[in-house]
C-alpha positions as CSV (number, residue, x, y, z in Angstrom):
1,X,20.7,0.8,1.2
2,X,18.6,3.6,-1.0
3,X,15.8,1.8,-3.1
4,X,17.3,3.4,-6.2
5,X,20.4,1.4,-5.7
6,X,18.4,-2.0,-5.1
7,X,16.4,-0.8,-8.2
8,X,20.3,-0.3,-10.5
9,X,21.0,-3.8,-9.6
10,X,17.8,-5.1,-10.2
11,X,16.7,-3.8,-13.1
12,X,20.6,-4.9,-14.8
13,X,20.6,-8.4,-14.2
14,X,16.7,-9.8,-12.9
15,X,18.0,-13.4,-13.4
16,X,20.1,-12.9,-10.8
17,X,17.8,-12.8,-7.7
18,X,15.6,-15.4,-6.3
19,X,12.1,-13.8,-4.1
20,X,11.6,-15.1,-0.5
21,X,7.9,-13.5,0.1
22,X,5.9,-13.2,4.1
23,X,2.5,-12.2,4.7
24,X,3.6,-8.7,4.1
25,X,3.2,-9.4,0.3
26,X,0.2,-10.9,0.7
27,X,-1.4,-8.0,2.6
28,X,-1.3,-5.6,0.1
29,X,-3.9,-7.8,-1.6
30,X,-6.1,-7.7,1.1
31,X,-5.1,-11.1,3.0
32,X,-4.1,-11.7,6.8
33,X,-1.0,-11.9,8.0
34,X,0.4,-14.6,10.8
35,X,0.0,-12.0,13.0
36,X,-3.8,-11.5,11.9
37,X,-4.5,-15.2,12.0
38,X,-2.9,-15.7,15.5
39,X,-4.6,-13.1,17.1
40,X,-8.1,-14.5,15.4
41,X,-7.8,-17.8,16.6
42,X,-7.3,-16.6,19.7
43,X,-10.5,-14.0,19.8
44,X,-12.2,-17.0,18.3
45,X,-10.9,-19.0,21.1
46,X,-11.4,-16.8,24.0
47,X,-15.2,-16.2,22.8
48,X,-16.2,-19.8,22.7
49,X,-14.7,-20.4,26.0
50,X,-16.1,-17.2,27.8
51,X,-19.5,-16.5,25.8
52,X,-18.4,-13.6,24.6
53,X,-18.9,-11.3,21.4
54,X,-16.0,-9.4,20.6
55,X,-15.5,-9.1,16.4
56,X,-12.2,-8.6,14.6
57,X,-12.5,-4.9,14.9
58,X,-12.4,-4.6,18.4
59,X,-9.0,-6.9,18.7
60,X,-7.3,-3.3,17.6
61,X,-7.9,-2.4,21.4
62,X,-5.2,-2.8,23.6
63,X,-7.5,-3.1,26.3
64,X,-9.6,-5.8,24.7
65,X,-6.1,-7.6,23.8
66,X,-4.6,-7.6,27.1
67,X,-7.7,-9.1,27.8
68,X,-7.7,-12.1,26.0
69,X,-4.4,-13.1,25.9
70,X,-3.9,-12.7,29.8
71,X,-6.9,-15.4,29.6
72,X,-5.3,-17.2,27.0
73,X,-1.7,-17.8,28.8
74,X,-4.0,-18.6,31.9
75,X,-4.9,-21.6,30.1
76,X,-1.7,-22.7,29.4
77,X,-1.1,-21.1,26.0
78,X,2.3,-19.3,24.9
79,X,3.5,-16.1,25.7
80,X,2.8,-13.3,23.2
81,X,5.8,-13.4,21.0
82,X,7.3,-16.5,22.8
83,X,9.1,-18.7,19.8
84,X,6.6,-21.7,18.6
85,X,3.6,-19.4,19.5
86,X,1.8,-19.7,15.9
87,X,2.3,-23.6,15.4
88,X,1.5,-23.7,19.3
89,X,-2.2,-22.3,19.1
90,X,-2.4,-24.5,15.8
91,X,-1.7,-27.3,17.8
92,X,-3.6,-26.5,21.1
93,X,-6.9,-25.5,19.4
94,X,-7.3,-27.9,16.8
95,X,-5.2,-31.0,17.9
96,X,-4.5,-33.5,15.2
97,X,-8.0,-32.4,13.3
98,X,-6.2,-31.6,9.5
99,X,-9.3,-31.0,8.1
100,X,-10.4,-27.9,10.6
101,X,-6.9,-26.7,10.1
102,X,-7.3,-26.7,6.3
103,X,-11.4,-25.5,6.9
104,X,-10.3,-22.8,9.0
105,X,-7.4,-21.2,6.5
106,X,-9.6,-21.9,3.6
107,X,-12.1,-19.7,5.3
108,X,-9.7,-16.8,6.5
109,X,-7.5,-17.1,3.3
110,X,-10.1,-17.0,0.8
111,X,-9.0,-15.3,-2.8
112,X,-12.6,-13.8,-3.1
113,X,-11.3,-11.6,0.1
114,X,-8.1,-10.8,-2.0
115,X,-8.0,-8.3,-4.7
116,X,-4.3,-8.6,-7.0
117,X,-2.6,-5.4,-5.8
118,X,0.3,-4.0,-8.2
119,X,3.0,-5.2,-6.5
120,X,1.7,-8.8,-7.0
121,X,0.6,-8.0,-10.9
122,X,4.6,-7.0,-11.0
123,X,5.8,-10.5,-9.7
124,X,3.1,-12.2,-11.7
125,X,4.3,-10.0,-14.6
126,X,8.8,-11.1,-13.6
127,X,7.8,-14.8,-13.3
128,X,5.7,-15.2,-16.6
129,X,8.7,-13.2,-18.0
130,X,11.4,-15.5,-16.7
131,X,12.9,-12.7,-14.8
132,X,11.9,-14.2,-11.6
133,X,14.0,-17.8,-11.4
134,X,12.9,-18.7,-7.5
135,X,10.3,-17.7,-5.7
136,X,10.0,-19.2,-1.9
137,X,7.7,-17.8,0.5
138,X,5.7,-19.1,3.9
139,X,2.0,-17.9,2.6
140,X,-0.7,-20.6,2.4
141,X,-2.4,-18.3,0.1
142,X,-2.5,-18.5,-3.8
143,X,-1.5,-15.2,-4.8
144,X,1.0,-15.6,-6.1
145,X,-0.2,-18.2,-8.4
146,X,-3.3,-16.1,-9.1
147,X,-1.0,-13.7,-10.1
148,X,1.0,-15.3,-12.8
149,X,-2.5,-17.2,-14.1
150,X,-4.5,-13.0,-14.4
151,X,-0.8,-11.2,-15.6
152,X,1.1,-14.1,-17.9
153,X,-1.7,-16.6,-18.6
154,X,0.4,-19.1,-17.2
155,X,0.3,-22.1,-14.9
156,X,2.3,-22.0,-11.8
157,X,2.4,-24.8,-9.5
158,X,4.1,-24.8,-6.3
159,X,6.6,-27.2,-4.9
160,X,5.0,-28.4,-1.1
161,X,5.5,-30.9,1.2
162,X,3.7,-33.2,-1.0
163,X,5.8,-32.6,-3.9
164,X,9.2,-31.5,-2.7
165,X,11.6,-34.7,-3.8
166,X,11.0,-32.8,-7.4
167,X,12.5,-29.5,-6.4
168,X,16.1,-30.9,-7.2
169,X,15.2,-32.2,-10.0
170,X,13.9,-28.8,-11.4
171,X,17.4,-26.8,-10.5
172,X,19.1,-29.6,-12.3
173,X,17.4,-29.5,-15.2
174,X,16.9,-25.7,-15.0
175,X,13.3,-25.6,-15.2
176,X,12.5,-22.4,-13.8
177,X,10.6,-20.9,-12.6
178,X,11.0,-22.6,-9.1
179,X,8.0,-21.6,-6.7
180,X,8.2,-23.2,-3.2
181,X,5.9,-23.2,0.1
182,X,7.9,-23.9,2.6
183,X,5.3,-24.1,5.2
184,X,3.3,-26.3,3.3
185,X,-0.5,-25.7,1.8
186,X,-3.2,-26.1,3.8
187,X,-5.1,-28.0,0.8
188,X,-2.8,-30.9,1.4
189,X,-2.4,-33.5,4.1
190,X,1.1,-32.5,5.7
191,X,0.1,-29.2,6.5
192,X,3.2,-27.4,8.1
193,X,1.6,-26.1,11.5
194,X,2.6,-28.6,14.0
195,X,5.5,-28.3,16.1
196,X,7.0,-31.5,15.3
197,X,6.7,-30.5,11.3
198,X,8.7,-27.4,12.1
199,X,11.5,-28.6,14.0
200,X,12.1,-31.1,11.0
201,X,11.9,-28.3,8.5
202,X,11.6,-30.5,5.4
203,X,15.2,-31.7,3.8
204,X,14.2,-31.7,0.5
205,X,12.8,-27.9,0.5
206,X,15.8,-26.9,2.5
207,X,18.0,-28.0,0.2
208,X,15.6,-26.1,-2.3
209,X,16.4,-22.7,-0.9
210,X,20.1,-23.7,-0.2
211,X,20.3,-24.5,-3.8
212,X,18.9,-21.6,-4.7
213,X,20.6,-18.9,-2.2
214,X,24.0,-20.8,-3.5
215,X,23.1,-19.5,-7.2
216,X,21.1,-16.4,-6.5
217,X,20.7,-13.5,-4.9
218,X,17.9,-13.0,-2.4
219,X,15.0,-10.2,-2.3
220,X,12.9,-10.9,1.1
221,X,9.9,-8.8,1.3
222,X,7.0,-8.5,3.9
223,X,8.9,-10.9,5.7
224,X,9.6,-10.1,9.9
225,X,12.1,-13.0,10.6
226,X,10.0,-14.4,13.3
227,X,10.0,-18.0,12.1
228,X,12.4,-19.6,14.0
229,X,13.0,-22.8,11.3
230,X,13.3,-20.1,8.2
231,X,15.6,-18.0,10.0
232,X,17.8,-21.0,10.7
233,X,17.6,-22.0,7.2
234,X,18.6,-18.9,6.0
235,X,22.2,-19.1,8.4
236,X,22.6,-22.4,7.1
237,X,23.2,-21.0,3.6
238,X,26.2,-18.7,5.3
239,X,27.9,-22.1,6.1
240,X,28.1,-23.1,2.2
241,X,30.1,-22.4,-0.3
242,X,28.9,-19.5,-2.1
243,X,26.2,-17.9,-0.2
244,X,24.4,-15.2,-1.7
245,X,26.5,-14.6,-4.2
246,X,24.7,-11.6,-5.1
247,X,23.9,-10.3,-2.1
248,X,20.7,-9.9,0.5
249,X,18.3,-7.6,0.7
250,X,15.6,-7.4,3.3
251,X,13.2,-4.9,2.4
252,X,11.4,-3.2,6.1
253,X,9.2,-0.9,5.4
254,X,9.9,3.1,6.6
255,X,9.6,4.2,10.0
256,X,9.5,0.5,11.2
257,X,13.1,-1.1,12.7
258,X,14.1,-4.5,11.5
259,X,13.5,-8.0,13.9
260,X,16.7,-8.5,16.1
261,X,16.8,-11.6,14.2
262,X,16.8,-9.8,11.3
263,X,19.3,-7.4,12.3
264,X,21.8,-10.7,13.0
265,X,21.2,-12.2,10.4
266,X,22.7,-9.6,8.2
267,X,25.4,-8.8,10.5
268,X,26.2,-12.7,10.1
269,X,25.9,-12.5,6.4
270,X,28.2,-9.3,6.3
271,X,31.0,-11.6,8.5
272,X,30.5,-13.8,5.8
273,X,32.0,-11.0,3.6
274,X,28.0,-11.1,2.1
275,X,26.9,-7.9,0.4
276,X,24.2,-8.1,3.0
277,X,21.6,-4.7,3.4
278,X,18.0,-3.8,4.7
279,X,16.4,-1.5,2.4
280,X,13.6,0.6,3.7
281,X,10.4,1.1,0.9
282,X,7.3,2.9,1.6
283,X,5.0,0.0,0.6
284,X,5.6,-3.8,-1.0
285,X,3.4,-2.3,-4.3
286,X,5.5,0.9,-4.1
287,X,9.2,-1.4,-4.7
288,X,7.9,-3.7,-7.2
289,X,6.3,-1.1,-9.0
290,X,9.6,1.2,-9.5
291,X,11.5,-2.1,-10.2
292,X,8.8,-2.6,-12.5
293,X,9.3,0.8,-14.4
294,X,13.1,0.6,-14.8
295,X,12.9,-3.0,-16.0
296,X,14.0,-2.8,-19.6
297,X,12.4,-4.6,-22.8
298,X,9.0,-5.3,-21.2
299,X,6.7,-7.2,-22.8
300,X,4.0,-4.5,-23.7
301,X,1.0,-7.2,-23.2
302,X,2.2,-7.3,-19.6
303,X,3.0,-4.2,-19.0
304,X,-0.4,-3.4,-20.0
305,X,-1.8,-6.0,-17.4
306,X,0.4,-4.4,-14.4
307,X,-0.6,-0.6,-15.0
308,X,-4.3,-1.6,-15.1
309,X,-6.5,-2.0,-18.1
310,X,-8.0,1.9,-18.1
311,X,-4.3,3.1,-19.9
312,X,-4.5,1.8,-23.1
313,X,-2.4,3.6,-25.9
314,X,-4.3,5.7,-28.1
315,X,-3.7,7.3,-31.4
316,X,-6.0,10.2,-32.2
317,X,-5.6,11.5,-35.5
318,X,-4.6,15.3,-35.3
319,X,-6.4,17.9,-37.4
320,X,-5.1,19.6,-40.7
321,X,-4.2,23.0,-40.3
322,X,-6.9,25.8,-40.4
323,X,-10.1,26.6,-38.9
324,X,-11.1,22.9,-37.0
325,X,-11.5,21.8,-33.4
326,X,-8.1,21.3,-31.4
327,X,-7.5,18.3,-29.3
328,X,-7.6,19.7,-25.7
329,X,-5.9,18.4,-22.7
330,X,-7.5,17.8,-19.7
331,X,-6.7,17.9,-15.9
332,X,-8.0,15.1,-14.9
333,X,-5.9,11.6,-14.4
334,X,-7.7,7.9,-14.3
335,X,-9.1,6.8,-10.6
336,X,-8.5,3.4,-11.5
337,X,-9.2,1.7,-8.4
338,X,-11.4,3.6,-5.3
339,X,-11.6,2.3,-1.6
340,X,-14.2,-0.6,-1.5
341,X,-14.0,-1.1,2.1
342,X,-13.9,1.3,5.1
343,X,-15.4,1.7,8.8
344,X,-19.3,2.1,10.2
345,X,-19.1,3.4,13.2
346,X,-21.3,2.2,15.9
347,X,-22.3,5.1,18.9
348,X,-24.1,5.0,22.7
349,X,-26.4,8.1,21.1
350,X,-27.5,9.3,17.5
351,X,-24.7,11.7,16.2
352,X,-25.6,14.5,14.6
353,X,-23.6,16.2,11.6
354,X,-22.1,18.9,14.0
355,X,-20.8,16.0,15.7
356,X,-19.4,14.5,13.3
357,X,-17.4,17.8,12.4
358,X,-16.3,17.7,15.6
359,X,-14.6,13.9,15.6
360,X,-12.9,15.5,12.4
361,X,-11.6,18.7,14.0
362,X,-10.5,16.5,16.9
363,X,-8.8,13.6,15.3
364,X,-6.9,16.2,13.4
365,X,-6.1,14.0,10.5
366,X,-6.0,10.8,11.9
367,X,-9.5,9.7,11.4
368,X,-11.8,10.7,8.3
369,X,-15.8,11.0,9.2
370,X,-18.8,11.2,6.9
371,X,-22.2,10.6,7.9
372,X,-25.4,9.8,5.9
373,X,-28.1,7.1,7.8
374,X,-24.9,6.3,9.2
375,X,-20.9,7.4,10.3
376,X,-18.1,6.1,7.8
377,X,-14.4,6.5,8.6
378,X,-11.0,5.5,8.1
379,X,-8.4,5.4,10.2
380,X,-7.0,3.1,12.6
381,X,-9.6,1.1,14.7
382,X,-7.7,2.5,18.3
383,X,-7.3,6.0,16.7
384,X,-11.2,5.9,15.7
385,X,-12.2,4.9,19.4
386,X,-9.9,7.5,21.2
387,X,-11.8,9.9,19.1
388,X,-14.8,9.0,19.1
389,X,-14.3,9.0,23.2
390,X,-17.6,7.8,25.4
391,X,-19.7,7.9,22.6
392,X,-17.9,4.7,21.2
393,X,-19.6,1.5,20.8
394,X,-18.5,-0.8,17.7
395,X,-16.7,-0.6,14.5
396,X,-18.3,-2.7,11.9
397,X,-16.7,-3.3,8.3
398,X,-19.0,-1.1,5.5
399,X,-19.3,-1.0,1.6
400,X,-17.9,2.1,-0.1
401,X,-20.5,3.0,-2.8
402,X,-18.0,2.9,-5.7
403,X,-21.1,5.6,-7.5
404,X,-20.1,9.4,-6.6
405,X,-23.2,11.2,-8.4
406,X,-23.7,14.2,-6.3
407,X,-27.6,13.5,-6.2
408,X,-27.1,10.8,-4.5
409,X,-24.2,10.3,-2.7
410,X,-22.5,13.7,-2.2
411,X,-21.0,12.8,1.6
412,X,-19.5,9.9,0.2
413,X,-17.9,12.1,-2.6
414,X,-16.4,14.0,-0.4
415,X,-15.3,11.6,2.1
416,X,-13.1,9.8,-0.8
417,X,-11.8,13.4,-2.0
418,X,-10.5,13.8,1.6
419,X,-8.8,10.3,1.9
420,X,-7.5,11.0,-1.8
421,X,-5.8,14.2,-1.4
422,X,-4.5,12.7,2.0
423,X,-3.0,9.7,0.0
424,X,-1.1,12.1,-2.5
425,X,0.1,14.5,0.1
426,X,1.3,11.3,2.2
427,X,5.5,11.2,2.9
428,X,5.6,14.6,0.6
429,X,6.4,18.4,2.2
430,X,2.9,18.7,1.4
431,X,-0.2,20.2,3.7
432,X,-3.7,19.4,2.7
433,X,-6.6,21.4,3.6
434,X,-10.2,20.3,3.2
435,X,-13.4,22.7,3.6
436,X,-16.8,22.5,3.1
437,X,-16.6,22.2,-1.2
438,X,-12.8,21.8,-1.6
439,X,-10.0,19.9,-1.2
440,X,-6.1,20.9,-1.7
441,X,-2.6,20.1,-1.4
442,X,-0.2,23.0,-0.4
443,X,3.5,23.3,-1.1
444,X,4.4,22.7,3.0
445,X,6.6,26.6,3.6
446,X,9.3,25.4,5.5
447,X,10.3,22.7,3.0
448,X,9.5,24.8,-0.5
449,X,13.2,24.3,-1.4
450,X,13.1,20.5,-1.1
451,X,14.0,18.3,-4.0
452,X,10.8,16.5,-4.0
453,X,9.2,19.9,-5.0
454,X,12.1,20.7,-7.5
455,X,9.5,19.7,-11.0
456,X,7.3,22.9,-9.6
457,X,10.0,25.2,-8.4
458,X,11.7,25.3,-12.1
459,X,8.6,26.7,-13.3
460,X,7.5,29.0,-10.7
461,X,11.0,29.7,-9.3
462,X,10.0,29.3,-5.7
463,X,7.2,27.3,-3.9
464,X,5.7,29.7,-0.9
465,X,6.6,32.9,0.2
466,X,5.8,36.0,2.1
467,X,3.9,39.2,0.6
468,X,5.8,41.8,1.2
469,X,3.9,44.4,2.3
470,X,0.4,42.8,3.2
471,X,-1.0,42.6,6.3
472,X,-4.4,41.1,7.5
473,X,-6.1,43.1,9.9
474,X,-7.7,41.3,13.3
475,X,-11.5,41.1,13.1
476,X,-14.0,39.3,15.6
477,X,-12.6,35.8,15.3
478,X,-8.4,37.3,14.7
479,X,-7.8,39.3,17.1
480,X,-4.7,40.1,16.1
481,X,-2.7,41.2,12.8
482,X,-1.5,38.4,11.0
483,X,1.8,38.9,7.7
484,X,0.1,37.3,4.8
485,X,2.2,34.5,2.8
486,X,1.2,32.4,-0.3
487,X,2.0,28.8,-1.4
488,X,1.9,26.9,-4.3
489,X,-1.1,24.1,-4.6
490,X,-3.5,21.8,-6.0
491,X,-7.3,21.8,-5.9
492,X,-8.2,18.0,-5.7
493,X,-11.1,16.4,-7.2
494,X,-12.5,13.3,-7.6
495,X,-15.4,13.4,-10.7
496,X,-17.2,10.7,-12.1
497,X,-18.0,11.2,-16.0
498,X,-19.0,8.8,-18.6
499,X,-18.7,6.4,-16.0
500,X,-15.4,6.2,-15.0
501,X,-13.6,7.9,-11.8
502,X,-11.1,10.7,-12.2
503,X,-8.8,12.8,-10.0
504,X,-9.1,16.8,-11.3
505,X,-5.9,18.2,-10.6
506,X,-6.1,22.2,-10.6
507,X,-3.0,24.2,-9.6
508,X,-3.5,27.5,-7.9
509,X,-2.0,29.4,-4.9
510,X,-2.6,29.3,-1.8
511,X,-3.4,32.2,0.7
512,X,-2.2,32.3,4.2
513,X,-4.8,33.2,6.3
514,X,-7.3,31.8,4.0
515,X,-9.4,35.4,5.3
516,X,-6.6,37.7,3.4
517,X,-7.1,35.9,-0.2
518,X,-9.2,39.0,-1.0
519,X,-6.3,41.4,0.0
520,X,-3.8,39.2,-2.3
521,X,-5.6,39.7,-5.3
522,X,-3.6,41.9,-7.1
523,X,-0.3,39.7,-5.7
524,X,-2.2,36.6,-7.2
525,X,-2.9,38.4,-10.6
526,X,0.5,39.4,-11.0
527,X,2.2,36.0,-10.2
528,X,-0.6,34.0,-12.7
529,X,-0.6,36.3,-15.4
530,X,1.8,34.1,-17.9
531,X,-0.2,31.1,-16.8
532,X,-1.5,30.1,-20.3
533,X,-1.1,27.4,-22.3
534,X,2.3,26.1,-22.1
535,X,3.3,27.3,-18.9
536,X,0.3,25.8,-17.7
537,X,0.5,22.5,-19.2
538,X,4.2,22.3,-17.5
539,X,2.8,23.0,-14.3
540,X,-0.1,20.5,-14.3
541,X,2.8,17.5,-15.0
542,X,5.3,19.1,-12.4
543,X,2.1,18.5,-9.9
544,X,1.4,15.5,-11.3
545,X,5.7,14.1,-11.2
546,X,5.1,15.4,-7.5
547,X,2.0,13.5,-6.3
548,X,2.5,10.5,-8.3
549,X,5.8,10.0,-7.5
550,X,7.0,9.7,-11.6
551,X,6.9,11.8,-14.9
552,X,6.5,8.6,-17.4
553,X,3.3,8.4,-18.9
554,X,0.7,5.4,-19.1
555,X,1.9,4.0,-15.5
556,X,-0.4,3.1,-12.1
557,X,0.6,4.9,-9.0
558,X,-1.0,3.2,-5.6
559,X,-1.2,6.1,-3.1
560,X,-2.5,4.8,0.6
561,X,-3.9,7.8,3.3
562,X,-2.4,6.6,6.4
563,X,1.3,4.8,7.0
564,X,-0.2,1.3,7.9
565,X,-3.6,0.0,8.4
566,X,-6.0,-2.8,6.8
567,X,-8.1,-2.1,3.6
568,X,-10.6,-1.4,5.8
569,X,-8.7,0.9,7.8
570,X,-6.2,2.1,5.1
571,X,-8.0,3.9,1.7
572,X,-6.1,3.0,-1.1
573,X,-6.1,4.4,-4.6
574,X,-4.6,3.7,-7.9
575,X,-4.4,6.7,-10.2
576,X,-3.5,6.8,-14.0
577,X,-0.5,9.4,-14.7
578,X,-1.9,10.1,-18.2
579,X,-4.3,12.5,-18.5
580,X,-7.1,12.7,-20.5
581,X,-7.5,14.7,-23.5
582,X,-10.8,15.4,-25.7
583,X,-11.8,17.1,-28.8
584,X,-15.1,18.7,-30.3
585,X,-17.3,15.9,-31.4
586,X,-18.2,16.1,-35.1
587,X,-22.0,16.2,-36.1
């Protein structure tokens, strides 16, 4: 299923769905998954057994994990993957202790490691709303309840294995909304990591979900199906009398294939004659957000919340007519939110700056450099290493100086203008070119016709093209003749003025090879000329529809560079789509 059909049925009857949330959700706001946590208790393990110093950075190696886990089975530990693993290491390293357990989550869950991401301002934003009845998930984390305390000013306490026996009760009386932990909290005794706890999954919060998938629909997100209990409580509900009455739909994210159990599951649910679907999104943030927007008769105090405090509604008195100052429209959108996290590279040998241009000419996207008293990047942890080659020696976690003055911190300036225009220019038939004082994004040639680029074709008729005619001759470095073609594009900035961030979008046209944009000049005269105002003004919001993925005003976009990744591996940015505007100051 599309996400614009999840979104129709969504958006006409929210009541009717009940939320079952994994780590996934969690993620976005900076938080591990069970993944994460597994393969940390086992560095954590593996280092206190074997003296050994190996950080959370180096476990992206698949060297370094072969490593430990082959010494980890060799002690009589699970299988990677093997069902019961996670409650297995739970059990194995810290026994019937309850209080490391809870020390240990506490530690790695911490909310001062999480900041709210938009998709969990959204489903703070549905439950204080009452548009969210159910909400289950396995997280120990409170996130959720963060959520609904920043966005609705609202308490939300979670049924647990302390407090289930109420959970009945609630549906009974109606007193939604119903939040459930089915694996427990670690704050309280019964913490739901031992294998005996999971093979009884508790009757009271089964009967919870059953009640709830008998009345509901169910939304799963940045959930994999690999909990062995949940996925049997799930089929249980096919066995009753009106499962899923309005449907299931597991949300994977693109590019990725479902869990086999997943993929029974809703082959089971479709036997069932269950309108049962997966539904592939780009990111958690990027479904709740569009689910957000279509949602009708929003409370404007929350909507305000969930599209970030810098869009606030303004009403600027316009001018009388004659001689005064115009209000001007600029090109620049909100940079909300900037990267706070990202890479320091650790090398065998000093590298020099013509080294580090030459990790970024090698890694050929896939790894972002700067370099000041010392090397920054982004990018995947075994990407960064293949580049970086023999020179590699550690990957430590760094600050991102959130102040771009060029004075002082003009390589860091640049660095985020890369990772932004490679966040925009993500999933779109988009190219992106950065040089030494610019950065763009180019209408990609071979897809100018695409829908996506549809807001900018109306205006300019077509996206790229060839020059008839124009040829550009070899020199020293060409050594042969090369047909010149053009492109429609973006200059992308980030500034920082009156100390806020913003994104500068400029469009222009692109030159193909960048050497022949002196030969073009008359083409790029003639096809600018009736680029004034209006035409102008249409331009910069078909650009702005394209990267931001929407033409409404006042909303937060979150654009990530790279596919997957942790924060510290993954820039992400929220951008404003409402421009600013400015007028002469009067004396």
């Amino acid at each position: 299923m599309e996400q614009s059909e999840l979104t129709q049925r969504f958006v006409a009857r929210p009541q009717a769905f009940a939320w079952f949330l994994g780590a996934g959700a969690s993620r976005s706001a900076g938080l591990p998954t069970a993944t994460d946590i597994l393969w940390d208790m086992k560095r954590r393990f593996y280092c206190r057994e074997e003296n050994q110093d190996i950080d959370r950075q180096d476990l992206q190696s698949d060297a370094i994990q072969h490593r430990i886990q082959s010494f980890m089975e060799s002690r009589g530990f699970p299988k990677m993957w093997e069902d019961g693993e996670y409650e297995r290491y739970f059990e194995l390293i810290f026994g019937n202790d309850r209080e490391k357990q809870r020390a240990y989550l506490r530690g790695i869950l911490a909310l001062d490691k999480a900041s709210l991401s938009v998709g969990n301002r959204v489903l703070g934003a549905l439950i204080a709303s009452k548009l969210a009845p159910a909400i289950f998930t396995t997280n120990f984390d409170d996130v959720v309840e963060t959520a609904v305390a920043e966005v609705g000013g609202q308490a939300l306490v979670p049924f647990h294995l302390e407090g289930s026996h109420n959970i009945l009760s609630a549906y009974k009386n109606e007193e939604f909304p119903i939040y459930c932990k089915l694996h427990g909290d670690f704050r309280y005794e019964s913490i739901k990591n031992l294998t005996e706890d999971l093979k009884a999954q508790n009757d009271d919060l089964a009967a919870g979900l059953r009640t709830a998938c008998n009345r509901f629909g169910l939304i799963l997100c940045g959930y994999s199906g690999r909990d062995k209990s949940v996925m049997e409580l799930l089929h249980s509900v096919l066995d009753t009398t009106n499962p899923y009455p309005h449907g299931i739909y597991w949300t994977c994210l693109k590019g990725s294939s479902p869990a086999p159990s997943v993929e029974a599951f809703v082959a089971a649910a479709r036997k069932k004659s269950v309108d049962a679907h997966t539904v592939f999104i780009e990111t958690y943030d990027a479904l709740m957000l569009r689910l957000w927007r279509n949602t009708p008769n929003k409370d404007l105090a929350l909507d305000h919340k969930v599209r970030g405090s810098a869009l606030t509604p303004v009403a600027i008195p316009l001018p009388s007519t004659g001689h005064g100052a115009p209000i001007v429209r600029l090109n620049a959108l909100p940079l909300i939110a900037l990267p706070k996290k990202c890479h320091a590279l650790e090398t065998t040998r000093a590298l020099t700056w013509d080294d580090v241009q030459a990790l970024r000419s090698r890694s050929d996207g896939a790894v972002m450099f700067t370099k000041a008293d010392k090397v920054l990047c982004w990018g995947a942890s075994n990407d960064v290493k293949t580049v970086v080659g023999a020179d590699f020696s550690a990957l430590k976690e760094a600050d991102v100086p959130q102040d771009l003055n060029l004075a002082t911190h003009l390589h860091i300036k640049g660095f985020v203008e890369e990772a932004a225009v490679a966040a925009l220019a993500r999933g779109k038939p988009l190219v992106r070119r950065t040089n030494r004082t610019s950065s763009f994004v180019i209408a990609a040639p071979q897809d100018d016709r695409t829908s996506e680029l549809l807001p900018i074709t109306k205006i300019t008729g077509r996206a790229a093209g060839m020059i008839a005619g124009l040829i550009a001759p070899p020199d020293e470095f060409h050594p042969e003749a090369e047909r010149v073609s053009w492109a429609e594009c973006a200059r992308i900035s980030v500034e920082q003025k009156n100390g806020r961030h913003w994104i500068v979008v400029e469009p222009d046209v692109w030159i193909w090879p960048t050497r022949a944009r002196r030969l073009a000049i008359d083409f790029l005269g003639e096809r600018r000329k009736d680029r004034l105002n209006a035409k102008y003004n249409a331009l910069l919001d078909a650009w702005i529809k394209v990267l931001l993925g929407t033409a409404e005003r006042n909303t937060v976009s979150t654009v990530m560079s790279f596919d997957k990744g942790t924060l510290i591996e993954n820039p992400r940015f929220e951008i404003g789509s409402r421009s600013a505007f400015t007028r002469r100051a009067t004396k």
